[in-house]
BAKEPA-321673 format. One record per residue: residue in three letters; x, y, z of N, C-alpha, C, O in turn. Coordinates in steps of 0.1 Angstrom, whole numbers, padded with zeros to 4 digits, always signed. Example, Ala and Ser with C-alpha at 12.3 -4.5 7.8 and 13.67 -1.06 7.14 Angstrom:
# residues 2
ALA+0132-0057+0078+0123-0045+0078+0132-0033+0078+0142-0033+0085 SER+0128-0022+0071+0137-0011+0071+0129+0000+0079+0134+0011+0080 
//
This chain:
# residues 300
UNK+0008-0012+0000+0000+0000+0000+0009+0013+0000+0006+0023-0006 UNK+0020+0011+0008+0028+0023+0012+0035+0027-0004+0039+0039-0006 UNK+0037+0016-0013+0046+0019-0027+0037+0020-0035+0041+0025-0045 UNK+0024+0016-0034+0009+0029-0043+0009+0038-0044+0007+0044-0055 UNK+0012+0045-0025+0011+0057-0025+0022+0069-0028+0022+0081-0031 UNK+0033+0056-0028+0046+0069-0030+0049+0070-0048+0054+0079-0054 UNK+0045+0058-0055+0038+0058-0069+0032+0063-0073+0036+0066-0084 UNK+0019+0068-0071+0009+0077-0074+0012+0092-0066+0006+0102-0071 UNK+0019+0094-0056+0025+0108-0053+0032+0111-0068+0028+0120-0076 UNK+0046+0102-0070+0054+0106-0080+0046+0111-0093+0048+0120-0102 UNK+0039+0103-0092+0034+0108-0109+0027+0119-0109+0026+0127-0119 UNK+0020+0121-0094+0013+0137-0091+0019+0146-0099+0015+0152-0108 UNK+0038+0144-0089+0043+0148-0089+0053+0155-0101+0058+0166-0102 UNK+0053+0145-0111+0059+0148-0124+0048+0158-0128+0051+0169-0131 UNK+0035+0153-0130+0028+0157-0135+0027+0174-0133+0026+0183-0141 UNK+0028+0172-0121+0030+0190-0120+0039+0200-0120+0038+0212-0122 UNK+0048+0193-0118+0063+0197-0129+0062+0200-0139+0065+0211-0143 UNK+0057+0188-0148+0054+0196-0165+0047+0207-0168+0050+0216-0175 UNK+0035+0203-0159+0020+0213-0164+0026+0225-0161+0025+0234-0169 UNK+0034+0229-0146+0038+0244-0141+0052+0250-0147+0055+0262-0147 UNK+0060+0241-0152+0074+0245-0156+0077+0240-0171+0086+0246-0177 UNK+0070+0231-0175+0077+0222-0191+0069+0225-0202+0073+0227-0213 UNK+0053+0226-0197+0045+0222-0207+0048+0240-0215+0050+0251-0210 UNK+0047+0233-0231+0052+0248-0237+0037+0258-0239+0036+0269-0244 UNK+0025+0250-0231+0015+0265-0237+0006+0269-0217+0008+0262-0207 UNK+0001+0277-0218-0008+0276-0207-0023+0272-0208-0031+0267-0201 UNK-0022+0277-0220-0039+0272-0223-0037+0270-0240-0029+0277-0247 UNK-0047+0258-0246-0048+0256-0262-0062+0253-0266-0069+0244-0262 UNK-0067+0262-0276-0080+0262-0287-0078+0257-0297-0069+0261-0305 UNK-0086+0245-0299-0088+0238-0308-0102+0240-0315-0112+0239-0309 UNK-0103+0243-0331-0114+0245-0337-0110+0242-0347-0098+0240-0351 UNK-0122+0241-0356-0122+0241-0370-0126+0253-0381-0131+0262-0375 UNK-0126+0256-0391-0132+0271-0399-0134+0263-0413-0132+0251-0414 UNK-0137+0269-0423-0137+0268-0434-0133+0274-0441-0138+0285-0441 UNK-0123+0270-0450-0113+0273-0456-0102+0263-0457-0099+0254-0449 UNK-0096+0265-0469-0084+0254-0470-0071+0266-0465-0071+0278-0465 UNK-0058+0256-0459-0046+0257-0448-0040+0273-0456-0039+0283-0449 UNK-0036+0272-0468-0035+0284-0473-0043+0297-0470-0039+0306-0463 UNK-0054+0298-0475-0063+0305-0471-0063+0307-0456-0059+0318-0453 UNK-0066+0301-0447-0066+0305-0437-0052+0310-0428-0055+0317-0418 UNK-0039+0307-0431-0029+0314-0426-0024+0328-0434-0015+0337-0431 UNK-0032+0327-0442-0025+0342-0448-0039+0350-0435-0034+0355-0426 UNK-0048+0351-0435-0055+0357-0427-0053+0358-0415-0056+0368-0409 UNK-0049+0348-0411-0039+0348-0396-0027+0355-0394-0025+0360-0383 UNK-0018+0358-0404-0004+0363-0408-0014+0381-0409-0008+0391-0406 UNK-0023+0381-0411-0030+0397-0421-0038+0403-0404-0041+0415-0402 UNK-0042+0393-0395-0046+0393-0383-0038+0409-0376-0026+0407-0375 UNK-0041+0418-0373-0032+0427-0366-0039+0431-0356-0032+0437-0348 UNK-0054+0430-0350-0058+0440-0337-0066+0428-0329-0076+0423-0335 UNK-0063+0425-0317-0065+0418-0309-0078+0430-0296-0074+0440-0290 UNK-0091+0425-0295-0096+0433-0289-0104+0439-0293-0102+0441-0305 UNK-0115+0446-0287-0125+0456-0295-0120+0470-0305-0128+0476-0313 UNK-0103+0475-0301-0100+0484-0310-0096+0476-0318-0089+0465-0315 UNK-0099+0482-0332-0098+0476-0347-0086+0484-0353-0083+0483-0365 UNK-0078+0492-0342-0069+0506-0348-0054+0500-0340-0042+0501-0345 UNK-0057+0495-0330-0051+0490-0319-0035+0486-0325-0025+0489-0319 UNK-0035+0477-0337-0027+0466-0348-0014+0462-0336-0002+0462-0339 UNK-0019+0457-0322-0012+0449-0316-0007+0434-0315-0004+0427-0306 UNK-0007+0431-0330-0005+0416-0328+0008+0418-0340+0006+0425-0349 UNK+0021+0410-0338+0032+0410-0345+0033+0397-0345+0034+0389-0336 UNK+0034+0396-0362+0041+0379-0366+0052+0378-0366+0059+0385-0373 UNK+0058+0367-0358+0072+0366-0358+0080+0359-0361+0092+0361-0360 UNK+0072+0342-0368+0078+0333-0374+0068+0326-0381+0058+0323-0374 UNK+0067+0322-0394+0059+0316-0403+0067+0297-0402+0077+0294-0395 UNK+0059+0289-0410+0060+0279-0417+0050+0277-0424+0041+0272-0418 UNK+0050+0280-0438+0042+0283-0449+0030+0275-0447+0031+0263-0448 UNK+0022+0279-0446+0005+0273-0448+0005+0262-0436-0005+0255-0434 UNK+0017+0262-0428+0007+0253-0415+0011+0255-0402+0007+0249-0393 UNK+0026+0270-0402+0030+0271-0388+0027+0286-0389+0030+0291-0400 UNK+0022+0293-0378+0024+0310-0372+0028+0313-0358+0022+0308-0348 UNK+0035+0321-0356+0041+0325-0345+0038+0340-0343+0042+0349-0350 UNK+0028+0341-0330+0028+0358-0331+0032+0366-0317+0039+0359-0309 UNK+0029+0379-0312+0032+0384-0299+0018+0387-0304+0013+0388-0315 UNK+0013+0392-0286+0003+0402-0291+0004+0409-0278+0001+0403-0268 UNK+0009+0423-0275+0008+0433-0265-0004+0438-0262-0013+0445-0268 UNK-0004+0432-0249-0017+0440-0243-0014+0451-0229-0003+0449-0225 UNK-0018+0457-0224-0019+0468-0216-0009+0463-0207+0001+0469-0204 UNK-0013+0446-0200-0007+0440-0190+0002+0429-0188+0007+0424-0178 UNK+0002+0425-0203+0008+0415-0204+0013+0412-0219+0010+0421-0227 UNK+0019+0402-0221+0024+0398-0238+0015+0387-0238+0011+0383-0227 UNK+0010+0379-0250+0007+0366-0251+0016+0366-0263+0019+0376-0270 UNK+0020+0354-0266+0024+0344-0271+0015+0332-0279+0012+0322-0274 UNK+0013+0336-0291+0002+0328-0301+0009+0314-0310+0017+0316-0320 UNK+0006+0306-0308+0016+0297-0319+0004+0290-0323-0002+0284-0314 UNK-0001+0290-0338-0013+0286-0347-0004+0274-0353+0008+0275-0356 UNK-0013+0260-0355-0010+0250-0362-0024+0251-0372-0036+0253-0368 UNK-0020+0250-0384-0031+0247-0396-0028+0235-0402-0017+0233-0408 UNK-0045+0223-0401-0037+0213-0407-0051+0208-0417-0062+0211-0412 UNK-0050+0201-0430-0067+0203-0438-0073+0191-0429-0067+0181-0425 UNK-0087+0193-0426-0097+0179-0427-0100+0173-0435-0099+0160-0435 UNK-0107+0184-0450-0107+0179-0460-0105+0187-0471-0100+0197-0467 UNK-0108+0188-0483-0108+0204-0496-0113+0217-0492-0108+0228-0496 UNK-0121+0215-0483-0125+0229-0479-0126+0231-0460-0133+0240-0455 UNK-0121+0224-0454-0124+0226-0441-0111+0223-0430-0108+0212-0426 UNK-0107+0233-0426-0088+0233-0416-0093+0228-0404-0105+0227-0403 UNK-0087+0226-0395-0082+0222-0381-0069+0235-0373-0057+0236-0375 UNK-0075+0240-0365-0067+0250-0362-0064+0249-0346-0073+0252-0338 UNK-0053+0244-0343-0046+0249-0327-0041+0258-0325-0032+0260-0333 UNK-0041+0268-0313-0037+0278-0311-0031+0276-0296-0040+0275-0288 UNK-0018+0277-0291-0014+0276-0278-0014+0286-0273-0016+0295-0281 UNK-0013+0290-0259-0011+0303-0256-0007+0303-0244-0012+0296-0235 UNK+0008+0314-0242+0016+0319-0235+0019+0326-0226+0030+0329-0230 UNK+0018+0331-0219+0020+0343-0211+0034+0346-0206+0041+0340-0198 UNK+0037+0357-0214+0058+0359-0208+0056+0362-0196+0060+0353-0189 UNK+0049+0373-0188+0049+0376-0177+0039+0370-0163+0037+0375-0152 UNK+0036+0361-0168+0026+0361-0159+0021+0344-0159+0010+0341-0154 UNK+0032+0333-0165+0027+0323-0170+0023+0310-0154+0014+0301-0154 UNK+0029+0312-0146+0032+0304-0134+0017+0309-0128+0011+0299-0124 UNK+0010+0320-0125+0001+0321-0115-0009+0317-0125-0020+0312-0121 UNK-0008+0320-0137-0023+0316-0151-0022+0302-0149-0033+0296-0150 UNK-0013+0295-0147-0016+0277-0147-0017+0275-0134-0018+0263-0132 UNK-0018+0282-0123-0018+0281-0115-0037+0282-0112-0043+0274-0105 UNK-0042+0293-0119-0057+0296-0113-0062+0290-0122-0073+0285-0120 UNK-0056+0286-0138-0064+0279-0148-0068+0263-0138-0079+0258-0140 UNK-0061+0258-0128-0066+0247-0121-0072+0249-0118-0069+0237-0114 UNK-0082+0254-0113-0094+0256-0102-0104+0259-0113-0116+0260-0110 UNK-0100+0261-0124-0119+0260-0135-0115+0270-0144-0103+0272-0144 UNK-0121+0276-0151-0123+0289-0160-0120+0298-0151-0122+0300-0139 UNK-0113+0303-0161-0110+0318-0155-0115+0332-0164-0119+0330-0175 UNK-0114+0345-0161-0111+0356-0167-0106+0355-0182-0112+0358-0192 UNK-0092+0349-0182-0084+0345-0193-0084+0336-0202-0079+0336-0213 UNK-0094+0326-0195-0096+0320-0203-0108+0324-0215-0108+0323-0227 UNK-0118+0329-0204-0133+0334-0210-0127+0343-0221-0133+0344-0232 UNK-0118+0350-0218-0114+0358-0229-0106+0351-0241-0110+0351-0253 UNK-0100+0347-0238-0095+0338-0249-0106+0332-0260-0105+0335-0271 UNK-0115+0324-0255-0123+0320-0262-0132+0333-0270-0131+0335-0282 UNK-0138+0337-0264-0145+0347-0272-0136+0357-0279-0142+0366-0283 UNK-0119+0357-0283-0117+0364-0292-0111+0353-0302-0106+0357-0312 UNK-0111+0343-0299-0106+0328-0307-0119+0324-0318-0117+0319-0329 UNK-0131+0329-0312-0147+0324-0315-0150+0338-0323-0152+0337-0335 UNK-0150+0347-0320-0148+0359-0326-0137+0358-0344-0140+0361-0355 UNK-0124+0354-0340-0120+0350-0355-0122+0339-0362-0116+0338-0373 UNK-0128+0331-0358-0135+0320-0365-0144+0318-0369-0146+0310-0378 UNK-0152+0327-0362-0164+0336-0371-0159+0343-0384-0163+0339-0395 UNK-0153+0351-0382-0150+0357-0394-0144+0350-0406-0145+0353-0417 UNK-0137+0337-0401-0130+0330-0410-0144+0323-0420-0144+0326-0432 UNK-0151+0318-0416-0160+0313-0421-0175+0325-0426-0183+0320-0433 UNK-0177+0337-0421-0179+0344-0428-0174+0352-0444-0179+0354-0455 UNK-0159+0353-0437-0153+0352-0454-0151+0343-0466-0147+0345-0477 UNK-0156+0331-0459-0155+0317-0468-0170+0319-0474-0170+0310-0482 UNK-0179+0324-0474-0195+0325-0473-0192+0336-0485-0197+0332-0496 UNK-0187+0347-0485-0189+0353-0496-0183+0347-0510-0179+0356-0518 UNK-0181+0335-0513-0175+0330-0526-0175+0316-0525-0173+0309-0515 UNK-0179+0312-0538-0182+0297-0541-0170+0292-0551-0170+0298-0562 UNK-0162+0284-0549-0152+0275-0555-0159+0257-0557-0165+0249-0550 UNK-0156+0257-0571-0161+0240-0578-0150+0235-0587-0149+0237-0599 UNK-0140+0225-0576-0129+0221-0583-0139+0213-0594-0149+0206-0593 UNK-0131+0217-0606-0137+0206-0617-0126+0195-0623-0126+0191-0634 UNK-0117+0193-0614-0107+0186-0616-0098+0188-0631-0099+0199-0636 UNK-0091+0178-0636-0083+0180-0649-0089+0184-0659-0098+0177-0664 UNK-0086+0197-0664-0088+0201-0679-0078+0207-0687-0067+0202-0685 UNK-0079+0217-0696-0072+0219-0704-0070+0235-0706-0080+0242-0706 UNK-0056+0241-0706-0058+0258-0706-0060+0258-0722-0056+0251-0731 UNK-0069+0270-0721-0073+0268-0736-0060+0279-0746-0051+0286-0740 UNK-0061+0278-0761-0050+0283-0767-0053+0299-0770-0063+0303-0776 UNK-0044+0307-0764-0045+0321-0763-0037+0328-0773-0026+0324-0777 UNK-0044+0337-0776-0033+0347-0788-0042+0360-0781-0054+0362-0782 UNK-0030+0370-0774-0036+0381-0765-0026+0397-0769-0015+0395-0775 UNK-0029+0407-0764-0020+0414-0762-0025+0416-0745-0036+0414-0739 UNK-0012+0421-0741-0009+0418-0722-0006+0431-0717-0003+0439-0726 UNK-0005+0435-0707+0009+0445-0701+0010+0440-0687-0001+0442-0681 UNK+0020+0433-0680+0026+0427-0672+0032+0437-0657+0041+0445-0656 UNK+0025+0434-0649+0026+0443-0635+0032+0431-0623+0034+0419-0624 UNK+0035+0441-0612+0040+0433-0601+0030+0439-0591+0027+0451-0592 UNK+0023+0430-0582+0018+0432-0571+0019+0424-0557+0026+0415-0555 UNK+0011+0430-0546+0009+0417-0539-0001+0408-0544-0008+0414-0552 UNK-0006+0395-0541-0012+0389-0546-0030+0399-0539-0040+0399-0547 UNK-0030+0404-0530-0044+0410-0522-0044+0422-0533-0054+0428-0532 UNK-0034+0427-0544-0037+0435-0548-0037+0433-0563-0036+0442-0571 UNK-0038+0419-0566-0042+0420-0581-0056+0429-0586-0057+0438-0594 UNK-0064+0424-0580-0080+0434-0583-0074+0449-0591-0075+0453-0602 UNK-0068+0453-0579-0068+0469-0585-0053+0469-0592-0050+0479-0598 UNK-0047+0461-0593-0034+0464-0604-0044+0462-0618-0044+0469-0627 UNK-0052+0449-0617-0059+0446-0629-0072+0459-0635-0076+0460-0646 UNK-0075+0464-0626-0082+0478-0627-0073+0487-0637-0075+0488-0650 UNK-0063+0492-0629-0054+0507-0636-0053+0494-0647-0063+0493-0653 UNK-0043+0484-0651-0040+0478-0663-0052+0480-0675-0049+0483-0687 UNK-0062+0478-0672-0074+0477-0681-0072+0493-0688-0074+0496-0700 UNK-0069+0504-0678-0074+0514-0686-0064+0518-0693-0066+0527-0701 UNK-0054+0513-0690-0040+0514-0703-0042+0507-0712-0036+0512-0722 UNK-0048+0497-0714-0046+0480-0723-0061+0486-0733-0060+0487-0745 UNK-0069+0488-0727-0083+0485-0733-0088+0498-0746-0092+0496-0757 UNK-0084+0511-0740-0085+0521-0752-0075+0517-0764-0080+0518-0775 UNK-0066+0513-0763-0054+0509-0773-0064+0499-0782-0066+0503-0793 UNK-0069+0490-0778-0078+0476-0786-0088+0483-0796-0091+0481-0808 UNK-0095+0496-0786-0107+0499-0793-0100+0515-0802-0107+0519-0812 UNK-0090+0522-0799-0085+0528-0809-0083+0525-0823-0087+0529-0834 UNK-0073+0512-0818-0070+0500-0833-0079+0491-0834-0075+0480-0836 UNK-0092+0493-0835-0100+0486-0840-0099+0471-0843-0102+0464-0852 UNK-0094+0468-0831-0091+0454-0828-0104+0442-0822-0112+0445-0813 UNK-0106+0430-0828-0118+0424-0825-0106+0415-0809-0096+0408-0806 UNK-0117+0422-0803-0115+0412-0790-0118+0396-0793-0129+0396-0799 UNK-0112+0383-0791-0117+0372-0790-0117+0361-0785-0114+0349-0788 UNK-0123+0370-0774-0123+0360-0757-0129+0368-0748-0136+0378-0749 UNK-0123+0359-0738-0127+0371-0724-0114+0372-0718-0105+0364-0720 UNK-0111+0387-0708-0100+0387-0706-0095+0376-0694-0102+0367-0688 UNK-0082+0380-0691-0077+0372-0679-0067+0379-0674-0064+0391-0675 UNK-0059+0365-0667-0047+0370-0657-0037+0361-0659-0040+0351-0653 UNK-0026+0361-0665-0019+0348-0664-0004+0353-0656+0003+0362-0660 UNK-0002+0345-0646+0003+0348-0635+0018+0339-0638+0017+0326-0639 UNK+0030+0347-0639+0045+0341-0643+0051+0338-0631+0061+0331-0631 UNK+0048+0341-0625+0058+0344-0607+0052+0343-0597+0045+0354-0596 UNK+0051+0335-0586+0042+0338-0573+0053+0331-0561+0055+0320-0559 UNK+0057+0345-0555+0069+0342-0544+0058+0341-0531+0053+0351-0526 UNK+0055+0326-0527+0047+0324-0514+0053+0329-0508+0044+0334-0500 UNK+0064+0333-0505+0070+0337-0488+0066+0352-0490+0057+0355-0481 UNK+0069+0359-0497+0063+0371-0493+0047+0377-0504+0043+0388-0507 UNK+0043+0366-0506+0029+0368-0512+0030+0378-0525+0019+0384-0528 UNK+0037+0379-0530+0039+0390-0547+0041+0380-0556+0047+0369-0555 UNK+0035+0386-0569+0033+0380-0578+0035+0391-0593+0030+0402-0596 UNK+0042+0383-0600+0044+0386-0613+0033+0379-0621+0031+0367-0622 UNK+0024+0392-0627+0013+0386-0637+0008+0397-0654+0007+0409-0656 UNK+0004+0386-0662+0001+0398-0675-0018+0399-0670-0025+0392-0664 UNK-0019+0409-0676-0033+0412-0678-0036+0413-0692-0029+0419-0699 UNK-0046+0406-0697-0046+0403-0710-0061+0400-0716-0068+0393-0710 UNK-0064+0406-0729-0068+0404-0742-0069+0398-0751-0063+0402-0761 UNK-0076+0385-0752-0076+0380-0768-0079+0380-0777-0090+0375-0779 UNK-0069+0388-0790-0073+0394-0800-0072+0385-0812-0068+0374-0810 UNK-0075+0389-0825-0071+0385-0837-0060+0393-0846-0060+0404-0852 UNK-0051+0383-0844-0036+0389-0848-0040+0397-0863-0048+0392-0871 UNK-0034+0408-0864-0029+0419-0872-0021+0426-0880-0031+0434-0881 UNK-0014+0430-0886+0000+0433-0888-0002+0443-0879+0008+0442-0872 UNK-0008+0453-0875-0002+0468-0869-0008+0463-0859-0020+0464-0858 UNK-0003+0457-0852-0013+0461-0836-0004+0466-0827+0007+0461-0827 UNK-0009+0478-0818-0005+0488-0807+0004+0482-0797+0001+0485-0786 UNK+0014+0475-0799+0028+0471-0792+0036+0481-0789+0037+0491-0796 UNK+0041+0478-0777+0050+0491-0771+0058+0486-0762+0061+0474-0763 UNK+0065+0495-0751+0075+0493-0742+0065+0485-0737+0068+0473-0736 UNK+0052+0490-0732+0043+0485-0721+0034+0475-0725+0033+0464-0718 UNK+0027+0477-0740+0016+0469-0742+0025+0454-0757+0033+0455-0766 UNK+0021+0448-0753+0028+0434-0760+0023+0425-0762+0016+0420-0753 UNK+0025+0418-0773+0016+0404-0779+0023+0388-0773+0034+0386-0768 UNK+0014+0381-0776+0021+0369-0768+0011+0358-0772-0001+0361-0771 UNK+0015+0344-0776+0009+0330-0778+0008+0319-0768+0018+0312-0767 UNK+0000+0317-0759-0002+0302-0754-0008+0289-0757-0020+0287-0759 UNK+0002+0281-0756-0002+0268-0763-0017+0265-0750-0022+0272-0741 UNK-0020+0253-0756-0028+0247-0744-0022+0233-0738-0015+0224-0743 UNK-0029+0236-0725-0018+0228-0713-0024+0224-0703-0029+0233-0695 UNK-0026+0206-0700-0032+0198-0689-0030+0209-0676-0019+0214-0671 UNK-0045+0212-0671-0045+0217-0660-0048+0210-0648-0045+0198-0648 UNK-0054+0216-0636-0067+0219-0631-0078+0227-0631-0076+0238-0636 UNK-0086+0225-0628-0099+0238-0629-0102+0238-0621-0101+0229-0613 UNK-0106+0247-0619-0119+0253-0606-0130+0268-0614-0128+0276-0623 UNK-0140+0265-0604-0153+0273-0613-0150+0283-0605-0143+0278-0596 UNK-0151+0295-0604-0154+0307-0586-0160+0317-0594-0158+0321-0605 UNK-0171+0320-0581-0179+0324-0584-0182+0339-0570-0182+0335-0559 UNK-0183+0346-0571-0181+0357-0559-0167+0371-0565-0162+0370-0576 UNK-0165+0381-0557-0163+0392-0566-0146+0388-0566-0143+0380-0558 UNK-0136+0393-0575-0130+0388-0584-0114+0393-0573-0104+0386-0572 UNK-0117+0405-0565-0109+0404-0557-0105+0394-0549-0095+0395-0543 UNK-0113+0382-0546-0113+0373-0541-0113+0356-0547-0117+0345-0543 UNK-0105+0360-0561-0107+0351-0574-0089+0339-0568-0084+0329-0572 UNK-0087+0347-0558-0073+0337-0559-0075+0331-0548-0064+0329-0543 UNK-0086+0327-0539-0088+0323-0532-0090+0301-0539-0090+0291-0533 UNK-0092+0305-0552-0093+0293-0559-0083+0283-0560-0082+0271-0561 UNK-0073+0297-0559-0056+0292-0561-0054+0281-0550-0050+0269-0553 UNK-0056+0285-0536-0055+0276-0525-0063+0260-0527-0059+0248-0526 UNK-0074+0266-0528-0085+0252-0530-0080+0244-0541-0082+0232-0540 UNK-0071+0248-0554-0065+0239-0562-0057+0231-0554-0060+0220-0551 UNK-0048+0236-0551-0033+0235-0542-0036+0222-0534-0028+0212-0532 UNK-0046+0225-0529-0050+0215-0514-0059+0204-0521-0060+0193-0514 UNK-0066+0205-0533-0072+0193-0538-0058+0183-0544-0057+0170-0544 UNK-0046+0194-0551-0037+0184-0559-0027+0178-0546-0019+0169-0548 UNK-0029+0185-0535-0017+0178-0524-0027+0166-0520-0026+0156-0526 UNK-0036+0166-0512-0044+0154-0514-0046+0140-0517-0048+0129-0512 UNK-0042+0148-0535-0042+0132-0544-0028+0133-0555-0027+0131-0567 UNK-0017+0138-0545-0007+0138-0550-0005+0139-0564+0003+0133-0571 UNK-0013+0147-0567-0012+0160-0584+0000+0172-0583+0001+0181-0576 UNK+0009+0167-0593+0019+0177-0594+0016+0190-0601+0011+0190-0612 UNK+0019+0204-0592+0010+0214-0602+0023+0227-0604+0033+0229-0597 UNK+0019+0233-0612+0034+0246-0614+0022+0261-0609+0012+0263-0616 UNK+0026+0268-0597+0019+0276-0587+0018+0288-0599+0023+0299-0596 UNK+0013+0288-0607+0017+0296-0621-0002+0298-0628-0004+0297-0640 UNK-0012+0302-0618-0024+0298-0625-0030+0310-0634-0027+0322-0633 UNK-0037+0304-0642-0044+0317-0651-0061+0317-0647-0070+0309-0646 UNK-0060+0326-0647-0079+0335-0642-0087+0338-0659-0083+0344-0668 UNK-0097+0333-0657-0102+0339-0670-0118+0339-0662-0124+0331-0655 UNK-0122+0358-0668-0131+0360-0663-0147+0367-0670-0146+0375-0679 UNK-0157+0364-0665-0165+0362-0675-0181+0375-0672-0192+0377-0677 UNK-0173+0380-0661-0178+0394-0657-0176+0404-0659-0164+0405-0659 UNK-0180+0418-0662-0177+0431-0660-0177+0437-0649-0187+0444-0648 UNK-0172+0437-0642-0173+0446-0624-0179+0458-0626-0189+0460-0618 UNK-0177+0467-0636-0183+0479-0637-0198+0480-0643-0205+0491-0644 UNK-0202+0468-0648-0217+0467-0653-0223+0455-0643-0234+0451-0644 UNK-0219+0452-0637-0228+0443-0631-0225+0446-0616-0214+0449-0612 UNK-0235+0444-0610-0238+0450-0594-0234+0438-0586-0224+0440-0579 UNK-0239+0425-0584-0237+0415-0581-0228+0406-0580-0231+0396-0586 UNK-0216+0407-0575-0204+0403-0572-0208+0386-0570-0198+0380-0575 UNK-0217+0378-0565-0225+0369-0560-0225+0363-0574-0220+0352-0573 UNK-0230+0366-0584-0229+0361-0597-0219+0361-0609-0220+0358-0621 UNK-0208+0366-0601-0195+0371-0612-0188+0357-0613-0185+0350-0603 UNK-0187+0353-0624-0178+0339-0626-0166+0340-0633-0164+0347-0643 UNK-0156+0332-0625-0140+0332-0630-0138+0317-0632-0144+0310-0623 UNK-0132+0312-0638-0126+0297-0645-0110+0298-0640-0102+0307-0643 UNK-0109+0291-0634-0091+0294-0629-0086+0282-0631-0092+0272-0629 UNK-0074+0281-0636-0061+0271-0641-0052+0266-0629-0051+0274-0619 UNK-0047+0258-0630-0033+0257-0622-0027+0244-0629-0030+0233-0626 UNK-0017+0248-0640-0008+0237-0649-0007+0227-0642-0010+0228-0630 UNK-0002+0215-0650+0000+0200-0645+0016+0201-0645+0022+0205-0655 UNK+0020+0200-0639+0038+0197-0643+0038+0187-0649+0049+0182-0654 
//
């Protein structure tokens, strides 16, 4: 009886060793959102105000691992926390997200009263954990993605002009591009024949910029309006992926991810290189909810 008790002390006793001194979080939220692992860490990484001020932008990212690790601080009045996010898929469209959390200054008495039930800290935790998970899945609600699995990019003959942005800012790089690109077509009396797009040369994940043309498909010419800026160009056609999206076009690369995470899946090799082709006018149609984009991502 006496080596039960000094057995079952010990392991108390480890036990509380880890939890007050080893274990690396003080408290951890586990949830799910919708959205695929890409998508959802760039909005974690874009995360900046912790709390009811929205002006506040107290949260600093301090170590990434692309689409499934984040590391943040977030300064509050009285303390630091310490955020470390795991993103991992359930399935094409639905993440698994853990979030540990830290306290630099104050970590020994928080594990200390987290024993005795809920706390303060913790009640808060949750409701700003529940608070962005709402939103995660609010933003997934404004846009419809329908992988259509393997197809084919179709054969383009376009004139382009070629910009650098962040990827959050293709929308309006593709704006100003239109109104340089588009008078030129209808000066030269050029028959448009297609709809336009985006075909995207460069996409540096680590810092989210992307090299892309904006583009026209015309019927070749002898004079057509080539310049330093505006330029003609041939694409063969080439085993893709597809996806349908459907929702406003600033939000058209959100397709990009949902490709990404259907071809990791079923181990589809793809070149991060996709083309947008879109079948709306933003400026004549009101309904963003009905705007449709066809998005590519090559086969390697």
């Amino acid at each position: 009886m006496k080596k039960v008790i000094i057995f079952c002390f010990t392991i108390l006793m480890v036990l509380g060793i880890w939890y007050l001194f080893i274990k690396e979080y003080d408290y951890q939220i586990t949830f799910t959102a919708k959205g695929t692992p890409g998508s959802i860490y760039h909005q974690i990484v874009g995360w900046e105000s912790w709390g009811k001020d929205l002006k506040a932008k107290n949260i600093t990212t301090v170590d990434t691992v692309l689409y499934k690790e984040i590391k943040q601080k977030v300064n509050l009045p009285d303390t630091i926390l310490n955020l470390k996010w795991d993103i991992t898929s359930v399935n094409d469209s639905i993440s698994k997200i853990k979030v540990g959390v830290f306290l630099e200054n104050q970590s020994l008495m928080n594990r200390l009263s987290i024993l005795t039930g809920e706390t303060i800290f913790t009640r808060s935790l949750k409701k700003e954990f529940k608070k962005f998970g709402k939103g995660l899945n609010n933003f997934a609600k404004t846009f419809r993605i329908k992988i259509e699995g393997e197809s084919e990019i179709p054969v383009l003959e376009y004139l382009y002009i070629s910009s650098n942005a962040n990827r959050s800012g293709k929308a309006g790089m593709m704006l100003r591009t239109n109104a340089d690109i588009f008078p030129k077509i209808k000066e030269n009396n050029l028959k448009i024949n297609g709809l336009p797009f985006v075909k995207v040369k460069e996409w540096n994940e680590i810092n989210d910029k992307i090299q892309f043309d904006f583009g026209f498909p015309i019927k070749y010419k002898d004079s057509l309006p080539v310049s330093s800026i505006i330029k003609y160009a041939k694409v063969a056609t080439q085993k893709a992926i597809k996806a349908t999206f459907y929702g406003n076009y600033r939000h058209s690369d959100q397709a990009w991810f949902a490709i990404m995470e259907y071809a990791k899946r079923r181990n589809i090799l793809i070149e991060k290189k996709p083309l947008e082709i879109f079948y709306n006018n933003p400026m004549q149609e009101g309904d963003a909810s009905k705007w449709k984009a066809e998005i590519f991502m090559p086969l390697k």
